[in-house]
C-alpha positions in Angstrom: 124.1 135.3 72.6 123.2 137.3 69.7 121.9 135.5 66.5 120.9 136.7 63.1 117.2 136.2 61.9 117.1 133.5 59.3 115.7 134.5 55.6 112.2 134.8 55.9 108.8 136.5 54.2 109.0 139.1 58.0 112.7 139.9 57.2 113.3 140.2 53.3 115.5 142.9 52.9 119.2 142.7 52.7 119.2 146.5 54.2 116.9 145.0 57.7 120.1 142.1 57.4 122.8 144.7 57.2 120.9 146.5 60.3 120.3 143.6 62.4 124.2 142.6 61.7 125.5 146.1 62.8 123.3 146.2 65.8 124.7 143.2 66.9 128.0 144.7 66.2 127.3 147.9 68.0 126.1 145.5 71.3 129.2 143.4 71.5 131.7 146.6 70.9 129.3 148.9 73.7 127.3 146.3 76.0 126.4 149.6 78.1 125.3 151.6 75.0 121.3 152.1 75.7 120.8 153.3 72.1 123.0 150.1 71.1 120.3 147.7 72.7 117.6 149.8 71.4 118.5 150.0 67.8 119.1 145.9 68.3 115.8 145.1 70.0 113.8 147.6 67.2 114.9 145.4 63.9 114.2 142.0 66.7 110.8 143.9 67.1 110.4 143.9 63.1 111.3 140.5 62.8 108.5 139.9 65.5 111.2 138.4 67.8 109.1 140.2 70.4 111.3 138.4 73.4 114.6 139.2 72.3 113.1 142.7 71.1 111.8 143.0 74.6 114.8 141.9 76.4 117.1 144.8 74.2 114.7 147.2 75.4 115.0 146.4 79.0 117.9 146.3 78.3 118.5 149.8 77.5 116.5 151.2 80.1 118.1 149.4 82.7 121.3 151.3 81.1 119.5 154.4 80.3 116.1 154.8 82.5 115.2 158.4 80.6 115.6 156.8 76.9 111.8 157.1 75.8 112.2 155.8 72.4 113.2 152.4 74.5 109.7 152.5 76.6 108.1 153.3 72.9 109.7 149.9 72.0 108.2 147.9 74.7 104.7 149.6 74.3 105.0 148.5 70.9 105.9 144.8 71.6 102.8 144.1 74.2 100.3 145.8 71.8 101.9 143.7 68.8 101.7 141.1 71.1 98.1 141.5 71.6 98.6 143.0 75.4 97.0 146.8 74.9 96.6 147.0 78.6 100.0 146.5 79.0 101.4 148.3 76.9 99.6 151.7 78.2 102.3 151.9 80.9 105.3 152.8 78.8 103.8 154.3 76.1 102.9 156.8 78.8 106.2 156.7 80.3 107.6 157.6 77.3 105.4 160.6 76.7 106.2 161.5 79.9 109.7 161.9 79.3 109.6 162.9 75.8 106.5 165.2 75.3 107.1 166.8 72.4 108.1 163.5 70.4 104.8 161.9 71.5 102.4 162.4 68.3 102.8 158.8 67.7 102.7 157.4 70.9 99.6 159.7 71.6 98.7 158.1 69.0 99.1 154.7 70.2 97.7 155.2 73.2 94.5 155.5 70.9 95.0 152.7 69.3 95.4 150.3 73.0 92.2 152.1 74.3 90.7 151.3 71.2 91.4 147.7 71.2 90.3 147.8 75.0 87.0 149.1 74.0 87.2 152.2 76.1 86.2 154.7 72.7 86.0 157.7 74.6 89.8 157.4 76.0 90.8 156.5 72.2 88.8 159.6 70.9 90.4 161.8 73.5 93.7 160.7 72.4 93.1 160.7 68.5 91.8 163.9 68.8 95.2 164.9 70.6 97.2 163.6 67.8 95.0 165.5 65.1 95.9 168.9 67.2 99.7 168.0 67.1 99.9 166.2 63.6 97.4 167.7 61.4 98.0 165.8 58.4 98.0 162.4 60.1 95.5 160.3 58.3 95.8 157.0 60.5 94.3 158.7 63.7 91.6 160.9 61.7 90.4 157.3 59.6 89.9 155.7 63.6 88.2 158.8 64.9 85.7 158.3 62.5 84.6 154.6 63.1 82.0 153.9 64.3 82.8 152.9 68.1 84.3 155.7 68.8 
């Protein structure tokens, strides 16, 4: 069962509402649409329903095994989550199948090894998203802190 978010300060905007409602649509008119389940556990992820947003993303794979943005997803929810180690897995996976739309998962692979404490992983990986995002300011502002 699908529900809507109630109002709240994590999902203010009438556009996120309009989004989460035609997600929901999209799911009950193509239950075997991966992107459908993806675009409906991405707004759950931004309302930090990280179980539901989990569940659309497995969702999805289970539909569509190859859709990387999907692995992204549930990379995103266990580092949001506060699992970095878990979430190395698919962000990975979803490099692996998508290797020229990686500069951000690159660079959140940074960011879990960074969290983990392994600095020289994160400055190998930050230093990967510099090379393929130049202007990136996120990844240069945590190569230069001091742990890494």
């Amino acid at each position: 069962m699908i529900r809507r978010p109630p109002r709240s300060t994590l999902f203010p905007y009438t556009t996120l509402f309009r989004s989460y409602d035609l997600a929901s649509q999209a799911v009950a008119l193509h239950e075997r649409s991966p992107h459908a389940h993806y675009a409906l556990g991405t707004i759950q992820f931004w309302n930090r329903e990280f179980d539901c947003a989990m569940a659309s993303q497995k969702r999805a794979i289970a539909l569509d095994p190859n859709l990387a943005v999907a692995h992204t997803m549930i990379g995103l929810v266990h580092h949001y989550s506060g699992d970095s180690t878990a979430a190395l897995k698919p962000f990975q996976t979803a490099l692996r199948l998508d290797p020229l739309g990686g500069d951000v998962v690159v660079h959140q692979i940074g960011l879990c090894h960074f969290m983990l404490g392994d600095y020289a992983a994160a400055e190998t990986a930050f230093k990967d998203r510099i090379s393929q995002s130049p202007s990136t300011d996120s990844s240069r502002v945590l190569l230069e802190h001091d742990s890494v």
